[in-house]
PANUZA-857832 format. One record per residue: z negated, x, y negated of N, C-alpha, C, O, CB in turn; residue number from 1; residue in three letters. Coordinates in nm, 2 decimals. Glycine has a CB too. Example, Ala and Ser with C-alpha at 12.3 -4.5 7.8 and 13.67 -1.06 7.14 Angstrom:
2
<pt <-0.78,1.32,0.57>,<-0.78,1.23,0.45>,<-0.78,1.32,0.33>,<-0.85,1.42,0.33>,<-0.90,1.13,0.45>,1,"ALA">,
<pt <-0.71,1.28,0.22>,<-0.71,1.37,0.11>,<-0.79,1.29,0.00>,<-0.80,1.34,-0.11>,<-0.57,1.41,0.06>,2,"SER">,
***
This chain:
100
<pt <-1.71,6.57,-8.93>,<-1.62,6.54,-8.81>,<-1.61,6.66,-8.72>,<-1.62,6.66,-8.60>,<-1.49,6.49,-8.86>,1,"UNK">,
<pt <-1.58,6.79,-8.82>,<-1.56,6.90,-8.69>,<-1.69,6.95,-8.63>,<-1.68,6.99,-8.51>,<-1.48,7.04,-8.73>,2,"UNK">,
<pt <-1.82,6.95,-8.69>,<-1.93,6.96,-8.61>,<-1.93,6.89,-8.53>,<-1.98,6.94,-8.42>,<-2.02,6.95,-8.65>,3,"UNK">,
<pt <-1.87,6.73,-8.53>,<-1.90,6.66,-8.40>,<-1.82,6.68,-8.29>,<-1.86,6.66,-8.17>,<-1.90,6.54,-8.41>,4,"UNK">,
<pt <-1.70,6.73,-8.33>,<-1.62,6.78,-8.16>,<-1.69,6.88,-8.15>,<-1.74,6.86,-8.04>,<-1.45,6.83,-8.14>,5,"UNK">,
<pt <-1.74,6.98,-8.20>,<-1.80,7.09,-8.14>,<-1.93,7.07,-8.06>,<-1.98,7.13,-7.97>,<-1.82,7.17,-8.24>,6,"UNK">,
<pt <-1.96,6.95,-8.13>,<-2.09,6.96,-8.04>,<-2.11,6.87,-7.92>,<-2.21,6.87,-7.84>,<-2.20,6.92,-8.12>,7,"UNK">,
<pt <-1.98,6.78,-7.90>,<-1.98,6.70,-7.78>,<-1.94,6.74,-7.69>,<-1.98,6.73,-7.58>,<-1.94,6.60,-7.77>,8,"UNK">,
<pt <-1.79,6.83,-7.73>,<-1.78,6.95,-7.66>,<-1.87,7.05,-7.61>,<-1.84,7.09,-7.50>,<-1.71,7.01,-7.72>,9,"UNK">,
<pt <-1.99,7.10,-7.66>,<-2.08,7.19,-7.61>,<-2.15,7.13,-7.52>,<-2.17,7.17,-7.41>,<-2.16,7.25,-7.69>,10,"UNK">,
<pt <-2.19,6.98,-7.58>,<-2.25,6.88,-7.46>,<-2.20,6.86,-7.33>,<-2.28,6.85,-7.23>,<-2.25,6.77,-7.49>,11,"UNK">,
<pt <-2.08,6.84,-7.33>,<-2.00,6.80,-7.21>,<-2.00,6.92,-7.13>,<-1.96,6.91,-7.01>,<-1.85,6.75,-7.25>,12,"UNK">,
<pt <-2.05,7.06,-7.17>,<-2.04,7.20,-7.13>,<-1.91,7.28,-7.12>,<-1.89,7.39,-7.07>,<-2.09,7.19,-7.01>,13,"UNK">,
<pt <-1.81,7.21,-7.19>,<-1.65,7.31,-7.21>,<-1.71,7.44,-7.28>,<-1.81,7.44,-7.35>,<-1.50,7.22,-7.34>,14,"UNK">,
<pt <-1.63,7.56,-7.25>,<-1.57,7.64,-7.36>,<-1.47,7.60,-7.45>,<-1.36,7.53,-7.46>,<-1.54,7.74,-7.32>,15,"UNK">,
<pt <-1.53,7.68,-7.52>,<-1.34,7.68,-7.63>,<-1.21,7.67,-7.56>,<-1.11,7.63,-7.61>,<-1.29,7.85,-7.71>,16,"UNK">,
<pt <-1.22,7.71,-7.45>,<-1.08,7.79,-7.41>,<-1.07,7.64,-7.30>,<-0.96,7.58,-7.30>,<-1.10,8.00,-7.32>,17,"UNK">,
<pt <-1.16,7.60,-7.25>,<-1.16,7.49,-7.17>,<-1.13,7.39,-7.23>,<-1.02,7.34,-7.20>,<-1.26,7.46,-7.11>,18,"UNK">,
<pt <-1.18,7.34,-7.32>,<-1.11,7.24,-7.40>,<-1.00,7.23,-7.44>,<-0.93,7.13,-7.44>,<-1.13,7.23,-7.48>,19,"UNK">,
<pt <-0.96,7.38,-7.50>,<-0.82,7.37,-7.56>,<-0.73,7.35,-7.50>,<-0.62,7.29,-7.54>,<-0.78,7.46,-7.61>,20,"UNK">,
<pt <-0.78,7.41,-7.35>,<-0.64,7.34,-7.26>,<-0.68,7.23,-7.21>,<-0.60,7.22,-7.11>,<-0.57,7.42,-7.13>,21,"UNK">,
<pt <-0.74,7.16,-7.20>,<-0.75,7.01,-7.17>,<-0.68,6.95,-7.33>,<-0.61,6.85,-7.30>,<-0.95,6.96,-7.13>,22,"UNK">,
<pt <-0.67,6.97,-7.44>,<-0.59,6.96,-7.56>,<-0.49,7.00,-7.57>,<-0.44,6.97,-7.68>,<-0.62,7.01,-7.64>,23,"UNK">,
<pt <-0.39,7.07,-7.47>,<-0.30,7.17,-7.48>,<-0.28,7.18,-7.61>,<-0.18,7.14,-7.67>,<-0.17,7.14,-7.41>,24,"UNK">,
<pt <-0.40,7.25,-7.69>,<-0.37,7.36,-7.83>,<-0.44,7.47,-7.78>,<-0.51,7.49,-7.68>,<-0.43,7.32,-8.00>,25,"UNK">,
<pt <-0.40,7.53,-7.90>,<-0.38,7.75,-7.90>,<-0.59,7.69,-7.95>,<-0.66,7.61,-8.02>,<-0.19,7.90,-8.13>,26,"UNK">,
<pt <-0.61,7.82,-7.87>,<-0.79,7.83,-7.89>,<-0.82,7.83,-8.05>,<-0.90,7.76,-8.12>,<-0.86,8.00,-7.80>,27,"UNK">,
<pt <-0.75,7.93,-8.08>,<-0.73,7.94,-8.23>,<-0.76,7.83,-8.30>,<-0.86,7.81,-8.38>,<-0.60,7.98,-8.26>,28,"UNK">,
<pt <-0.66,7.75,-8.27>,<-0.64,7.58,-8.36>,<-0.76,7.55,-8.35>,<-0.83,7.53,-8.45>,<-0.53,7.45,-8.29>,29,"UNK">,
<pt <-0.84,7.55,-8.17>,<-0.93,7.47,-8.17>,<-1.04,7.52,-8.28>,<-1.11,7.47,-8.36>,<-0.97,7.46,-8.03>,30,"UNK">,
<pt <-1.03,7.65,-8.25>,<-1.16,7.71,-8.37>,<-1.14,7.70,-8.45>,<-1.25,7.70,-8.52>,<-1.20,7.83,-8.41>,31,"UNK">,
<pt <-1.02,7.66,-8.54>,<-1.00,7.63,-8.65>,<-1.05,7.53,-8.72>,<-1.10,7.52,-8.83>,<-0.90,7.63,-8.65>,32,"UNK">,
<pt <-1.00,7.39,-8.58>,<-1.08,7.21,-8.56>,<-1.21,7.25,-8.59>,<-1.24,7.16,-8.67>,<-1.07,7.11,-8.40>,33,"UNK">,
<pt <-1.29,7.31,-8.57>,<-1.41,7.33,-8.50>,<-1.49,7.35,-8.65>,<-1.58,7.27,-8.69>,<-1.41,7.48,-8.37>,34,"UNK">,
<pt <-1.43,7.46,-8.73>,<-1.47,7.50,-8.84>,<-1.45,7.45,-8.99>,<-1.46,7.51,-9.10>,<-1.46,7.60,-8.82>,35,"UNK">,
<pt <-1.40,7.31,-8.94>,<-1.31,7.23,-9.06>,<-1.20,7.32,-9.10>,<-1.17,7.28,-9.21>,<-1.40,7.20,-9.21>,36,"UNK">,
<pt <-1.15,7.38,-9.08>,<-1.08,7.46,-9.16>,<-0.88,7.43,-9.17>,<-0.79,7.49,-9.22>,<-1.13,7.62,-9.09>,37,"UNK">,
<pt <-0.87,7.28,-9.07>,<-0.77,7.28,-9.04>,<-0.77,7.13,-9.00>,<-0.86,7.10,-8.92>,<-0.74,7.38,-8.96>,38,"UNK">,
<pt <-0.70,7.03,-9.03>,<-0.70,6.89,-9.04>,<-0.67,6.86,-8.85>,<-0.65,6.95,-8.76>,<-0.56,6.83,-9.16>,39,"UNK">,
<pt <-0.67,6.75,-8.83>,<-0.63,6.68,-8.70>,<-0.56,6.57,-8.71>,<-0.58,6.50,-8.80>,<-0.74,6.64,-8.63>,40,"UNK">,
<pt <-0.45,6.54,-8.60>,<-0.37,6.45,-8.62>,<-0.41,6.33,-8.56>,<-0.52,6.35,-8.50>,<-0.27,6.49,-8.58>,41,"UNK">,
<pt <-0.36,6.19,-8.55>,<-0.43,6.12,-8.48>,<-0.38,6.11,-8.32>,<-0.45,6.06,-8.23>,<-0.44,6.01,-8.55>,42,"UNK">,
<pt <-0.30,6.15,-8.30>,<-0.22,6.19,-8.19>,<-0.33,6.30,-8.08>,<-0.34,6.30,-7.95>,<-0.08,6.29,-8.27>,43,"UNK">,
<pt <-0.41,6.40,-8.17>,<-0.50,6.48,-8.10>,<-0.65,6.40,-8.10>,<-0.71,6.36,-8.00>,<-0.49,6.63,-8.17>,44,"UNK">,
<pt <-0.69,6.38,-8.22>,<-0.80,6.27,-8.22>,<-0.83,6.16,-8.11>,<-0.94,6.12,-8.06>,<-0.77,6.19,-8.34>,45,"UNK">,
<pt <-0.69,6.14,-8.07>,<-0.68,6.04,-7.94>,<-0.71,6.12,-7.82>,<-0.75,6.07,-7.72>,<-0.54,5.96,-7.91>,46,"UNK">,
<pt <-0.68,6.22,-7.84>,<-0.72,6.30,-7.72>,<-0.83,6.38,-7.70>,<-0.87,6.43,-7.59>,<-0.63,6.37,-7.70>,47,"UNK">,
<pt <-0.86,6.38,-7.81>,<-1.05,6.47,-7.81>,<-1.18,6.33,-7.78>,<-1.29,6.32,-7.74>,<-1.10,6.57,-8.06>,48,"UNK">,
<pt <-1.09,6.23,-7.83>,<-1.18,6.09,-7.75>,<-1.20,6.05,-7.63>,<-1.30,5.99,-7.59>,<-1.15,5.96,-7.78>,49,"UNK">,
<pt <-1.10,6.08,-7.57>,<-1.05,6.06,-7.42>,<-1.09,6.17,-7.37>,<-1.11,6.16,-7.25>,<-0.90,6.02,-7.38>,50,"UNK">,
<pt <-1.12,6.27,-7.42>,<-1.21,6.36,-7.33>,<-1.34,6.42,-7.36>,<-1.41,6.49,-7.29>,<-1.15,6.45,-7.31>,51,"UNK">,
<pt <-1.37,6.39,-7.44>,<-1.51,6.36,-7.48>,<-1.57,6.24,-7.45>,<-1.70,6.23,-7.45>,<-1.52,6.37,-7.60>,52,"UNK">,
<pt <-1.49,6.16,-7.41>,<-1.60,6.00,-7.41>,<-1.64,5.97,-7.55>,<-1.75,5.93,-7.56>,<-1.77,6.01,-7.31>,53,"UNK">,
<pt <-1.58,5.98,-7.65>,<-1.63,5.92,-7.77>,<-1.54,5.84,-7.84>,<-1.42,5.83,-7.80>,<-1.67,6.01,-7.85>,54,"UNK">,
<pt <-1.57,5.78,-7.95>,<-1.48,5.69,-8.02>,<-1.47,5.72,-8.12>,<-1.57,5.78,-8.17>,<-1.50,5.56,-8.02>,55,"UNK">,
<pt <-1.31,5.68,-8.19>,<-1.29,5.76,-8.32>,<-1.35,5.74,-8.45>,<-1.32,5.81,-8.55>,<-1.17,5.73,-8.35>,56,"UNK">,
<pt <-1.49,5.59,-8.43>,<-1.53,5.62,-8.52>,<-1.63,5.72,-8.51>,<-1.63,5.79,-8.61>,<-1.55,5.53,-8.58>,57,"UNK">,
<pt <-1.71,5.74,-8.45>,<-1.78,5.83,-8.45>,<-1.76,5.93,-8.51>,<-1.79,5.96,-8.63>,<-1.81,5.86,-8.36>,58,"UNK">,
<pt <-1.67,6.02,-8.40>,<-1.60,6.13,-8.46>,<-1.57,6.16,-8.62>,<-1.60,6.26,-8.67>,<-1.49,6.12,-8.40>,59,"UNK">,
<pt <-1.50,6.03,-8.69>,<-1.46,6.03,-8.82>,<-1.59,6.00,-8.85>,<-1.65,6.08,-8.92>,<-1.35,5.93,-8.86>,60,"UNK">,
<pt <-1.64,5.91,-8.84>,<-1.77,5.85,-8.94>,<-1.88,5.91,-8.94>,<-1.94,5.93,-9.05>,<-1.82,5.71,-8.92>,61,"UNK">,
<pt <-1.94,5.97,-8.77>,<-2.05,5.99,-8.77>,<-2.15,5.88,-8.68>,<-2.24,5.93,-8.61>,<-2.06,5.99,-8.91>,62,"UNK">,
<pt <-2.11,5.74,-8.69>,<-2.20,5.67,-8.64>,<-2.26,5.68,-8.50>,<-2.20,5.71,-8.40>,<-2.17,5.57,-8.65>,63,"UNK">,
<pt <-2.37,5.67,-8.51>,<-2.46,5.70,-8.41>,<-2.44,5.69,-8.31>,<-2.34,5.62,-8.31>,<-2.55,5.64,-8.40>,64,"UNK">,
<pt <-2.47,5.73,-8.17>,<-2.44,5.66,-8.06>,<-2.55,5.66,-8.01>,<-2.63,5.75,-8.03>,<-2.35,5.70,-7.97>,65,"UNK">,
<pt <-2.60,5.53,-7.89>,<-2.71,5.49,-7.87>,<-2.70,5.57,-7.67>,<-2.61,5.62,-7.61>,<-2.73,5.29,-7.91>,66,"UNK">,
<pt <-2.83,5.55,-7.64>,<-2.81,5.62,-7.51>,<-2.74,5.56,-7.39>,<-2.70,5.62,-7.29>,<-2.92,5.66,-7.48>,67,"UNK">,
<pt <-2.73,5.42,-7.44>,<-2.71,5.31,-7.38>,<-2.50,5.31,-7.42>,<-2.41,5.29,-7.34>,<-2.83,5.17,-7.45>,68,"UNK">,
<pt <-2.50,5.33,-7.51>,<-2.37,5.32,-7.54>,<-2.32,5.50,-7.49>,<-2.22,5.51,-7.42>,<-2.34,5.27,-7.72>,69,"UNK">,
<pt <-2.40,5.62,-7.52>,<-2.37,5.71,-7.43>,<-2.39,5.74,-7.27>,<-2.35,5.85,-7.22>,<-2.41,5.78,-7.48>,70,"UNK">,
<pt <-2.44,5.65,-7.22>,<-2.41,5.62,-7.05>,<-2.32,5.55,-7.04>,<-2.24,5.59,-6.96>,<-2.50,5.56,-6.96>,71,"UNK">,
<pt <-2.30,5.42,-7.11>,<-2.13,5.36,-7.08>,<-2.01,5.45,-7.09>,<-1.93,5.43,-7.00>,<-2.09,5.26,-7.19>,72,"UNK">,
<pt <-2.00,5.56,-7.18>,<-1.92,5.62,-7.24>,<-1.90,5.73,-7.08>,<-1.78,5.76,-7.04>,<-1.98,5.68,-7.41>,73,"UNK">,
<pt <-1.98,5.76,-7.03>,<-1.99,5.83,-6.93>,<-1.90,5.78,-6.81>,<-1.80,5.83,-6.75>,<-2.11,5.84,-6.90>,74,"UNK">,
<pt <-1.99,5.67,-6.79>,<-1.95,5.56,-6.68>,<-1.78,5.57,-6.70>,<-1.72,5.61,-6.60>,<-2.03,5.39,-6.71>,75,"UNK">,
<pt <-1.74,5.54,-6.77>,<-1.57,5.50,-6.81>,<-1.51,5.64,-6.79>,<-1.38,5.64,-6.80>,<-1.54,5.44,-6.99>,76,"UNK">,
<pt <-1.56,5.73,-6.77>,<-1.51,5.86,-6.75>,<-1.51,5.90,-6.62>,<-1.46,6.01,-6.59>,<-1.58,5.96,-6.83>,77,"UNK">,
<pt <-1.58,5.83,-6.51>,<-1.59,5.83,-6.38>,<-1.45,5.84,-6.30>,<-1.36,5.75,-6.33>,<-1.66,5.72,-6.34>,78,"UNK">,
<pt <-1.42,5.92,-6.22>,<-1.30,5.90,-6.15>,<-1.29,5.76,-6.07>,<-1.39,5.74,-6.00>,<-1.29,6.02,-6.04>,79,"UNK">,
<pt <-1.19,5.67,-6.08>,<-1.20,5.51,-6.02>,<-1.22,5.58,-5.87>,<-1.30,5.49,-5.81>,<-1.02,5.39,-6.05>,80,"UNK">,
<pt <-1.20,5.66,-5.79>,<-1.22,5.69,-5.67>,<-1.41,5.69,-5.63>,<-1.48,5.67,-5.53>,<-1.12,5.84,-5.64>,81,"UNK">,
<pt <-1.45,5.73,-5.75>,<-1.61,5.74,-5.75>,<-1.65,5.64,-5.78>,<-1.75,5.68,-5.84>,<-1.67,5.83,-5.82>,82,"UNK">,
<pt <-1.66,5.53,-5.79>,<-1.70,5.42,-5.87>,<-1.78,5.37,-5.72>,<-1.90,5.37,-5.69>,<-1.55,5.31,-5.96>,83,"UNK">,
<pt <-1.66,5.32,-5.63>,<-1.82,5.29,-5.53>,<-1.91,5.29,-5.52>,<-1.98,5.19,-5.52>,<-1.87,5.32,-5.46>,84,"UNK">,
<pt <-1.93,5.41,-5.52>,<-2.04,5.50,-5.49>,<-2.16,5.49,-5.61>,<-2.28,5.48,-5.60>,<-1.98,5.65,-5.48>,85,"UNK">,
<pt <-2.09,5.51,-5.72>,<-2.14,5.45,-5.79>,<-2.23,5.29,-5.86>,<-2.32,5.27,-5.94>,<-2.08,5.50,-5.82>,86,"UNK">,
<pt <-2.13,5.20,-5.79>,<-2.18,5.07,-5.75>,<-2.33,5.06,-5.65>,<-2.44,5.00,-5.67>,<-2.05,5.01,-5.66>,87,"UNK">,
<pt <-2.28,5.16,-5.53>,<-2.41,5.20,-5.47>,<-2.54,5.23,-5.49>,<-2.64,5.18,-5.45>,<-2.40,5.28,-5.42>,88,"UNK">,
<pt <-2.51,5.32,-5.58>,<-2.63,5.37,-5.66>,<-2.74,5.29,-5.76>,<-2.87,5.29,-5.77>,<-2.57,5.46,-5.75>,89,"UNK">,
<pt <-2.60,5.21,-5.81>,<-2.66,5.12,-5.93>,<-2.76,5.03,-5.84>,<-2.87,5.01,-5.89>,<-2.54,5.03,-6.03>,90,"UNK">,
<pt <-2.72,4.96,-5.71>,<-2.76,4.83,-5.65>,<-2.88,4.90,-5.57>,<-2.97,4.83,-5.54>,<-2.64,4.74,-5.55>,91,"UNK">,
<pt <-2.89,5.05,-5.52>,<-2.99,5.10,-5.43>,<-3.14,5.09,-5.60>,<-3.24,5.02,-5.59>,<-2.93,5.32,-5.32>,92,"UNK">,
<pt <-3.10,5.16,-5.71>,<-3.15,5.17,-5.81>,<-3.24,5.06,-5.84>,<-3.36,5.06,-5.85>,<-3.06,5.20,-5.90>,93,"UNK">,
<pt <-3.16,4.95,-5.84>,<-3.17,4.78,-5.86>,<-3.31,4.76,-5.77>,<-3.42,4.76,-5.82>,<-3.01,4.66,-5.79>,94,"UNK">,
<pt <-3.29,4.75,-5.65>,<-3.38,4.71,-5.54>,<-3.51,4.83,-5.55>,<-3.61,4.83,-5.49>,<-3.30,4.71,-5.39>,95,"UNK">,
<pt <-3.47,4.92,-5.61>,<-3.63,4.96,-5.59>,<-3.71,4.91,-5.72>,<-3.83,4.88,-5.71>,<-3.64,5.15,-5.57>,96,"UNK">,
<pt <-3.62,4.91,-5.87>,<-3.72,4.86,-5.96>,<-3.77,4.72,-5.91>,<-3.89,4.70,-5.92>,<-3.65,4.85,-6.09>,97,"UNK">,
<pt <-3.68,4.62,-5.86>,<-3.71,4.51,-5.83>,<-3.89,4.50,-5.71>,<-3.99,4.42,-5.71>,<-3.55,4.46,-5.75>,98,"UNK">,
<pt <-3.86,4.62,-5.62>,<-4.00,4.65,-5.56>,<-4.12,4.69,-5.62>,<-4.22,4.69,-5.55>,<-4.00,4.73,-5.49>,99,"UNK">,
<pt <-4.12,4.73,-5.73>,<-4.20,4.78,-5.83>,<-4.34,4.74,-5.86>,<-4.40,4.79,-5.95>,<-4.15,4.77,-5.95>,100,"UNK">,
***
């Protein structure tokens, strides 16, 4: 489990120190999360999902995520003010495969 915050965290491109305050915990703690060395509550768990884009089972279990389920996970992390735009993209995207 703590390899996997660490590593979605590295994915997402945080530092330690970036995360932690997006967690409001002490960097410490986070290294601590990081290195098993110190349990998580589900109170924070909820909040390393919500900013990671991941789901708690993963995190806990491990299970896979597909690339398809990691672009959704993305998508939902979009500021609602960008979404337009994003609509845009998808429908300009659409019409060119459709030209293909």
């Amino acid at each position: 489990m703590h390899l996997r915050i660490r590593n979605a965290r590295e994915e997402m491109g945080y530092t330690r120190e970036q995360f932690a305050e997006k967690l409001d915990v002490s960097v410490s703690y986070l290294a601590e999360l990081e290195r098993g060395r110190t349990g998580i509550s589900v109170k924070l768990l909820t909040k390393v999902c919500s900013v990671l884009g991941l789901s708690s089972d993963y995190v806990l279990f491990g299970e896979e995520r597909t690339k398809d389920k990691m672009r959704l996970d993305a998508i939902n992390r979009i500021a609602p003010e960008y979404l337009p735009l994003l609509d845009k993209i998808i429908t300009e995207l659409l019409a060119l495969s459709v030209n293909k």
